[in-house]
C-alpha positions in Angstrom: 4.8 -13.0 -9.2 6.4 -12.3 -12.4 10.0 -13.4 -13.7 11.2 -10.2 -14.5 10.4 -9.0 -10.4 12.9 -12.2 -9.5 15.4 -10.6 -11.6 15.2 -7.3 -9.8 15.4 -8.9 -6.7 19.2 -9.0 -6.8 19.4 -5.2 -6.3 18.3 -6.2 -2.6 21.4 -7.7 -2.4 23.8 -5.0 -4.6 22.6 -2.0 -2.7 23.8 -3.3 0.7 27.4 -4.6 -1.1 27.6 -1.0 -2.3 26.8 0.3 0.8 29.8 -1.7 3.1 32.3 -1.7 0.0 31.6 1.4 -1.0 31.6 3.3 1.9 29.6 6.6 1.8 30.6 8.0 -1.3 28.2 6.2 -3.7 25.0 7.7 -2.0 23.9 7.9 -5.5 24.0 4.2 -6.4 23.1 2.9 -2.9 19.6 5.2 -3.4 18.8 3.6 -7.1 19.4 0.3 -6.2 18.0 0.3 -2.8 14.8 2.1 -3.9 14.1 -0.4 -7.2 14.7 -2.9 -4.6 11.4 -2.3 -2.9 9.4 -3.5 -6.1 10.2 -7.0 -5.9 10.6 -7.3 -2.2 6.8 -5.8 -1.5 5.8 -8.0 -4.2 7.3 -11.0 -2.5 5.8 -9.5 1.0 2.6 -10.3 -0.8 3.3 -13.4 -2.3 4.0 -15.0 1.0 1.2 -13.5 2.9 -1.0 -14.9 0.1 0.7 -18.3 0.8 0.3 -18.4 4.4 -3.3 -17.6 4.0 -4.1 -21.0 3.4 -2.6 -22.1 6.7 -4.5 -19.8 8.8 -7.8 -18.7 7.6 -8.8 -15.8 6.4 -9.4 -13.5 9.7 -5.5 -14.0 10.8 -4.8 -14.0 6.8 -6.5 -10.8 5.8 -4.6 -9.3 9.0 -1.1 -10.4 7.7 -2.4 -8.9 4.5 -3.4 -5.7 5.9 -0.3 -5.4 8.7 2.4 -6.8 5.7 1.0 -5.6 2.5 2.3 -1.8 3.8 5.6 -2.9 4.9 7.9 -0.8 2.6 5.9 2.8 3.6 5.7 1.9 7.2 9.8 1.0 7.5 10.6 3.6 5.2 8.6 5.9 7.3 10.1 4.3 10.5 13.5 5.0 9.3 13.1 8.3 8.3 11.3 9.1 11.5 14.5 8.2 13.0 16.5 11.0 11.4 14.4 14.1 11.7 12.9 13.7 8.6 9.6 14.9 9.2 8.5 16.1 6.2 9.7 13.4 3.9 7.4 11.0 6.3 4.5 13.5 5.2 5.1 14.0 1.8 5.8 10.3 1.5 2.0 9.2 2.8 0.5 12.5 1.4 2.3 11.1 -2.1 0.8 7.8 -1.8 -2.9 8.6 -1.2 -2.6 10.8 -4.0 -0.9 8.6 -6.4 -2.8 5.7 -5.4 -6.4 7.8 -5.6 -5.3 9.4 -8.9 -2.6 8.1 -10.9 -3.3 4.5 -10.5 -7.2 4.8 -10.6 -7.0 7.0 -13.4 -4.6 4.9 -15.5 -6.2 1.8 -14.8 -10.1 3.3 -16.1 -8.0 5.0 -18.8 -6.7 1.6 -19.9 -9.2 -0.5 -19.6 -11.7 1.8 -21.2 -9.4 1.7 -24.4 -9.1 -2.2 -23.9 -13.1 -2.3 -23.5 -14.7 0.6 -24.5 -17.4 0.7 -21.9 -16.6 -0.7 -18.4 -19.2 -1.8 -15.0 -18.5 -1.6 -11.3 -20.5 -2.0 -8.5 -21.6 1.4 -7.4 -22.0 -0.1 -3.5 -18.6 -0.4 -3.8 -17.5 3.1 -5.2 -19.8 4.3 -1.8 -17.3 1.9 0.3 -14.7 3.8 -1.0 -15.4 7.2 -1.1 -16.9 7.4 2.2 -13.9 5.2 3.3 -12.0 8.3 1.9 -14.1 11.1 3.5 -13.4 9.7 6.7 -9.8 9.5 6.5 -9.3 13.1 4.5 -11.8 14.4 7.4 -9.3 13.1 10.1 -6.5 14.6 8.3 -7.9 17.7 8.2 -9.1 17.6 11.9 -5.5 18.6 12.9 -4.9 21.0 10.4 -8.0 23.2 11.3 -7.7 23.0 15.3 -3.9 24.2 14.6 -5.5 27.4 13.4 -6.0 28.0 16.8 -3.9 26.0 18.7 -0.2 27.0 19.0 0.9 24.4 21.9 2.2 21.6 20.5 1.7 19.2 23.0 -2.1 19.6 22.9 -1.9 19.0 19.0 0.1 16.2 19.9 -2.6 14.8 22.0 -4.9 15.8 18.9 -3.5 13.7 16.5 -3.1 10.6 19.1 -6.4 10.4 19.7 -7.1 11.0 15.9 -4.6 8.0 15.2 -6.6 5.9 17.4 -9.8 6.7 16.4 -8.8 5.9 12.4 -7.1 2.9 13.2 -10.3 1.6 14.9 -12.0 2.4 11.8 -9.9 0.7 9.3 -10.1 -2.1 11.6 -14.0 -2.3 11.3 -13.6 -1.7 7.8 -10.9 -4.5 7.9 -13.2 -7.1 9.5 -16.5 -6.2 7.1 -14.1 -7.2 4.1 -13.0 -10.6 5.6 -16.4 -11.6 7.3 -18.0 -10.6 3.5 -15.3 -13.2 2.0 -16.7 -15.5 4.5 -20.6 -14.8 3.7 -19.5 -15.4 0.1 -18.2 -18.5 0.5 -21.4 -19.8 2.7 -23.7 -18.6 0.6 -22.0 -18.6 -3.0 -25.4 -18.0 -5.3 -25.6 -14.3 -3.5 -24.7 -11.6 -5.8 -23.4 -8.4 -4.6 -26.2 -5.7 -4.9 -26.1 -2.3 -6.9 -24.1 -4.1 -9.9 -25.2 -3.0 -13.3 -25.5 -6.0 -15.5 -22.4 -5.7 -18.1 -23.2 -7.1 -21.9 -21.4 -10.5 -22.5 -17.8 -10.4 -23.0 -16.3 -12.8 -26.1 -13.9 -13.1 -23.2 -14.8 -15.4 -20.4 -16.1 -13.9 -17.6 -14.2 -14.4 -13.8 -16.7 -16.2 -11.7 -18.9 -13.7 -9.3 -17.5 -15.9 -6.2 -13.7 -15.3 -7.2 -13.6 -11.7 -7.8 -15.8 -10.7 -4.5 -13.1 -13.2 -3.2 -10.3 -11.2 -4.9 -11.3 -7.9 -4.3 -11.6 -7.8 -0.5 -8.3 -9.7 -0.5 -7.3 -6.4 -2.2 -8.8 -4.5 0.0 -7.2 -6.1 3.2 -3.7 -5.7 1.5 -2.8 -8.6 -0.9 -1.0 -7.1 -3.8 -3.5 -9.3 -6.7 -5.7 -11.6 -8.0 -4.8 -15.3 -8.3 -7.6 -17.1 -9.7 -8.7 -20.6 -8.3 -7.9 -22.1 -11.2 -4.1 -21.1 -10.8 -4.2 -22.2 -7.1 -5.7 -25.2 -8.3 -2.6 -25.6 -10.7 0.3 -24.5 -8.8 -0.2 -25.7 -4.9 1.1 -23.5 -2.6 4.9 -23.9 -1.0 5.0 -25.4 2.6 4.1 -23.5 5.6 7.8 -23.1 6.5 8.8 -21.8 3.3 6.4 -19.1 3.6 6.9 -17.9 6.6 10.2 -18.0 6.0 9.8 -16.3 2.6 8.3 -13.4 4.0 10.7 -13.2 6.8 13.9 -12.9 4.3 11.4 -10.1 2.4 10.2 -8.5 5.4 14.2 -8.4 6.5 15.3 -7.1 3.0 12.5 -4.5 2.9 13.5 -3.0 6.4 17.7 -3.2 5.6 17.2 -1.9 1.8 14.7 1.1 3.5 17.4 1.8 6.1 20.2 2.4 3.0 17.6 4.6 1.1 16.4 6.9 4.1 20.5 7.5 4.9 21.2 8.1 1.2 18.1 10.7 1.0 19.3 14.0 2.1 23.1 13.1 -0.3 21.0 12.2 -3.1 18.8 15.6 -3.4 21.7 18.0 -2.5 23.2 16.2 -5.5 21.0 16.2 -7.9 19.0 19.5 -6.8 16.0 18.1 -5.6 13.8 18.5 -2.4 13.4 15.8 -0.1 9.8 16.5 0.0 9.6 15.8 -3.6 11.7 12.6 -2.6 9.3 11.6 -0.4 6.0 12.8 -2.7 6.7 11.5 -5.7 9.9 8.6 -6.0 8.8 6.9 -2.7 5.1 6.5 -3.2 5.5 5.4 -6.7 8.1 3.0 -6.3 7.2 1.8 -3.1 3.7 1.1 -4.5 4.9 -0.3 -8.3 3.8 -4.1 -7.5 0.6 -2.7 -6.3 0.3 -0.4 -9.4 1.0 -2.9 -12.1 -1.6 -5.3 -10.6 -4.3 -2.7 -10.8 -3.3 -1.9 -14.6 -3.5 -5.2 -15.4 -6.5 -6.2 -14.1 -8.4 -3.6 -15.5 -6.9 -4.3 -18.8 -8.6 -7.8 -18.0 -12.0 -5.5 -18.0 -12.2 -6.3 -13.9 -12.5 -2.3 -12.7 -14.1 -3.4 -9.6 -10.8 -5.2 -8.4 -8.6 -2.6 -10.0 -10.4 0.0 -7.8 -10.4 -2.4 -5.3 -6.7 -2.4 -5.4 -6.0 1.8 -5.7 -8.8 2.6 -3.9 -7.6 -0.1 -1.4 -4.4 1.1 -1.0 -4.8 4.6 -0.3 -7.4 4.0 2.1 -4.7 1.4 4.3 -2.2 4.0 3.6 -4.6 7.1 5.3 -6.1 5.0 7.8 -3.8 2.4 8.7 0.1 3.5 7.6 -0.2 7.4 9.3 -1.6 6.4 12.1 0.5 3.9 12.9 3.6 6.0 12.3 2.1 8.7 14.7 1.6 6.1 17.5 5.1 5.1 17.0 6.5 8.3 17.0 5.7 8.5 20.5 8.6 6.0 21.2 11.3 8.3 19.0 13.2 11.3 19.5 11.1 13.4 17.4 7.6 13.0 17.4 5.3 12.9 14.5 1.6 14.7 14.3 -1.0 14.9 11.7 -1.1 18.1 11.0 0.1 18.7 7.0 0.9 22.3 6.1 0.8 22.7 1.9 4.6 24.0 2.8 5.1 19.8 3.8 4.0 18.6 0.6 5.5 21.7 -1.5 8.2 20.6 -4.0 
């Protein structure tokens, strides 16, 4: 974890100062400091879940990974469910596919081919993905279609439950083909990963084939980056109770700082003339997401594309698959309940 993401995480503490000194005048404050907040604290999320890894193997760690390494959109989208704010949830995970999928991807292959010139991935992977990503834009659109038709909003409801359900089973398949692949690597270590195009040597030492399949499915199960086993090798990890209790504190932080940012939404864009959709598809997702983004970038400026797309790809995939439904499931125990259906008016700005 950086130095200069310790240094931000004292906004985790300001925002909530503001907010019971203050009182609810300073909307304006509370949302900046609450919302850069969320950098360090996902990043710390990570940090510990990559920590307690080592205590518990990789099945229960890649799930910590996958149920922790979303935090910040599921509590923000918890929060906001609260209030009625329906279409910031939507524009919010609509924003984070896309910027994930386009802006991260994109600026990391932009990047790296400047840095490189000419970069390789692994073209099985690139199918994971982008049938990973037809699935879940198929069950998105699933609800959108049959609403052509269907008026009655308790059978869409029912729709987009049994949509939920059927995507979460799939990103947990997809979940447990990435950990038991870790697993098959480290049995049987002299396997390389078929449909790779052999890449012309580097003057730059190459990341052993073992550590980045290792490092790329822990992307893809929700770690934030790589840590390579020279570095674990070099800086043991902290104590089983620090971690846990590390990413207890974060996980706390994350939920109280996303509380003070949903309340100071609706102030903030009457103030400043903006929509809450385009709070929710475009400030959210990018900040919420920043850790995640800066790994990706700097990986592939390390000429490793396959985990930078590991890591955007990743991350919209647990977002589509994992995130939304899991917000519609728990709608179901809130006032106002949330479906899958997304109009273009919920993710107009």
């Amino acid at each position: 974890m950086p130095r200069w993401l310790y240094y931000l995480l004292i906004l985790a503490v300001i925002a909530p100062i503001i907010s019971l000194v203050g009182g609810p005048h300073q909307e304006t404050a509370i949302f900046i400091c609450s919302t850069l907040s969320l950098i360090p604290l996902a990043a710390l999320i990570g940090r510990a879940t990559e920590d307690l890894e080592h205590y518990v193997g990789p099945i229960v760690g890649g799930l910590l990974n996958a149920t922790f390494g979303n935090a910040p959109e599921l509590i923000i989208g918890i929060f906001a469910l609260r209030q009625g704010l329906i279409s910031v949830v939507k524009a919010s995970i609509t924003g984070s596919v896309i910027s994930n999928a386009l802006l991260v991807l994109g600026g990391a292959l932009a990047l790296g081919g400047w840095r490189w010139g000419k970069q390789y991935f692994s073209n099985r992977d690139a199918g994971q993905y982008s049938a990973m990503m037809v699935m879940a834009v198929a069950g998105l659109l699933i609800p959108l279609i049959a609403s052509i038709s269907i008026t009655d909003k308790g059978r869409m409801q029912s729709i987009s439950i049994g949509i939920a359900a059927i995507m979460l089973v799939i990103y947990i398949m997809y979940l447990a083909l990435n950990i038991f692949h870790v697993r098959a690597a480290r049995r049987n270590p002299t396997q390389r990963r078929s449909g790779k195009i052999a890449p012309p040597p580097r003057e730059e030492e190459e990341p052993e084939e073992e550590e980045v399949e290792e490092a790329r499915d822990q992307a893809i199960a929700g770690g934030l980056g790589p840590r390579s086993q020279e570095a674990e090798r070099a800086e043991p990890g902290p104590p089983l109770w620090l971690a846990a209790t590390m990413l207890l504190v974060a996980t706390l932080g994350t939920a109280w700082n996303s509380e003070l940012l949903v309340g100071a939404i609706e102030p903030v864009a009457k103030e400043l003339g903006w929509s809450t959709t385009f709070i929710g598809l475009v400030i959210i997702p990018i900040i919420g997401n920043a850790a995640e983004h800066s790994s990706a970038l700097l990986v592939a400026f390390k000429d490793r594309v396959d985990l930078s797309m590991a890591i955007a790809a990743g991350s919209s995939i647990q977002v589509a698959t994992l995130v939304a439904p899991l917000l519609v499931l728990i709608s179901l125990f809130l006032p106002q309940h949330l479906d899958l259906v997304f109009q273009p008016s919920n993710c107009s700005c």
